[in-house]
C-alpha positions as CSV (number, residue, x, y, z in Angstrom):
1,X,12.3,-7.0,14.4
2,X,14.7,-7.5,17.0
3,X,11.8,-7.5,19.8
4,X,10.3,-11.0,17.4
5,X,14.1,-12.3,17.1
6,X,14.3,-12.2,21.2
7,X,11.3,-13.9,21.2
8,X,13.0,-16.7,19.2
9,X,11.3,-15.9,15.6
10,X,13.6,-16.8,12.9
11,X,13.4,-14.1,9.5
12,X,11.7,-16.9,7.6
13,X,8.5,-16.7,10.5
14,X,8.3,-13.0,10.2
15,X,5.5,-12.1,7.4
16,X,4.8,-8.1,6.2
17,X,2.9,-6.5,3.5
18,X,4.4,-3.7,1.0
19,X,1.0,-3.1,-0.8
20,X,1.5,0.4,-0.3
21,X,4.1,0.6,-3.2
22,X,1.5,-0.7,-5.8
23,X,-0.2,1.4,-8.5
24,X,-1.5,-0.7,-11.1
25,X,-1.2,-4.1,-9.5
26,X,-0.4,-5.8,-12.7
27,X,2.8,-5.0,-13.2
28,X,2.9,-2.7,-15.8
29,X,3.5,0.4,-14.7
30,X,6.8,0.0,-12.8
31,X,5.9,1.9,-9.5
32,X,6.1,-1.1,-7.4
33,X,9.4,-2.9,-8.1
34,X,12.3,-3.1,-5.6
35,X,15.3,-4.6,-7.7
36,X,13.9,-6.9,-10.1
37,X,10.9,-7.8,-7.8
38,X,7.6,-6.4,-8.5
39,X,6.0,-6.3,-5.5
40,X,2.3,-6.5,-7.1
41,X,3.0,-9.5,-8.7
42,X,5.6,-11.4,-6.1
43,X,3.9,-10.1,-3.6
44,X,2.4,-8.1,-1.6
45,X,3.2,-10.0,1.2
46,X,7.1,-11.5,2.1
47,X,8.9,-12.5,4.7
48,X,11.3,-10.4,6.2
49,X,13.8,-13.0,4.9
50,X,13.0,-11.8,1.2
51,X,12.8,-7.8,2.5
52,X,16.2,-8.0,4.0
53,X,17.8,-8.9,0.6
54,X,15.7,-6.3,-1.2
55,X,18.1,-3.1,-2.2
56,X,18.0,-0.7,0.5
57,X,16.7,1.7,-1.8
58,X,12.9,0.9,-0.9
């Protein structure tokens, strides 16, 4: 990230995928949440705006 920042992108241009979390892709099964966001159903793709106030725990 900080080589995109230099560059003068701002977290809210920055876009990443975390579909290798999901499992059942409907939500159901848990595997894929971070927090309170399931990242088969808000996702899979956020900016790194939205990853950065994710728990660290992912």
């Amino acid at each position: 990230m900080p080589v995109l920042t230099n560059l003068g992108f701002k977290d809210e241009d920055v876009y990443t995928t975390l579909e290798n979390r999901m499992k059942c892709g409907l939500g159901k099964c848990g595997r894929c949440n971070i927090g309170n966001v399931y990242v088969c159903k808000d996702g899979p793709v956020f900016t790194y705006a939205q990853i950065k106030k994710l728990p660290q725990e992912f």
